[in-house]
C-alpha atoms as one frame of an Amber mdcrd trajectory, in Angstrom:
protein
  66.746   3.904 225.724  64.470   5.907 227.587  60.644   6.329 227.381  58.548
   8.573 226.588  55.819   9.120 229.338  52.006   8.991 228.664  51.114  11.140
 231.515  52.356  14.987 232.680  54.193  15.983 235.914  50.831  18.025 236.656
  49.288  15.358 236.445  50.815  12.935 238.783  50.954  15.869 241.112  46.950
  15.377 241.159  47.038  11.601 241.648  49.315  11.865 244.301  47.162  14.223
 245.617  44.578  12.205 245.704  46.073   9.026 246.427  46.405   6.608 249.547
  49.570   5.316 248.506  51.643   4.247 245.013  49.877   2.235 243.322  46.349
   4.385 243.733  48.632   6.972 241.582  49.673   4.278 239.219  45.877   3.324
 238.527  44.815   7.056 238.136  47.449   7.575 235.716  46.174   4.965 233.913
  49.295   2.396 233.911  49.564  -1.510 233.847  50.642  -3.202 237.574  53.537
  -4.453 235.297  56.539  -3.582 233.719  58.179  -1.339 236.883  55.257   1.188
 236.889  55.746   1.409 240.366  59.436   1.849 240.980  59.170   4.811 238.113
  56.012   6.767 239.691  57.859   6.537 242.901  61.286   7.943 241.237  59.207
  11.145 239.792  57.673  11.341 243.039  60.641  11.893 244.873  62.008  13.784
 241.727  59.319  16.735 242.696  59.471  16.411 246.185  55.837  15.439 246.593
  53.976  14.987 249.976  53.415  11.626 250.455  52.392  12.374 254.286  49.081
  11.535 253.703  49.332   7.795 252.078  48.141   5.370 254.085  50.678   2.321
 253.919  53.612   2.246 256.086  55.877   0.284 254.329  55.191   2.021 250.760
  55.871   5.426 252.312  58.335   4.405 253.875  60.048   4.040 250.647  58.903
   7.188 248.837  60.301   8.855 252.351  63.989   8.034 252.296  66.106  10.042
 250.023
């Protein structure tokens, strides 16, 4: 069953934008630090081929890098 999303791909192209890593994007969109929030921003991230280069953690971007 899939879920409908409470926030648009424009804009987690902003939060991204003006993030320092994952879950700065996950707080701007306005979601709970539960529940996989993370693992599905990440997914769409990599779905639009978002720059990441700029976040800040290593190990997070690491993950959003691979493909």
């Amino acid at each position: 069953m899939s879920r409908t999303r409470s926030w648009t791909d424009e804009a987690l192209c902003a939060a991204v934008e003006h993030s320092t890593d994952v879950m700065g994007v996950v707080t701007a969109l306005g979601l709970r630090f539960a529940g996989g929030s993370h693992g599905t921003v990440k997914k769409h991230v990599q779905r639009l081929g978002l720059d990441t280069s700029h976040f800040t953690n290593a190990r997070r971007v690491q993950g959003l890098r691979q493909s």
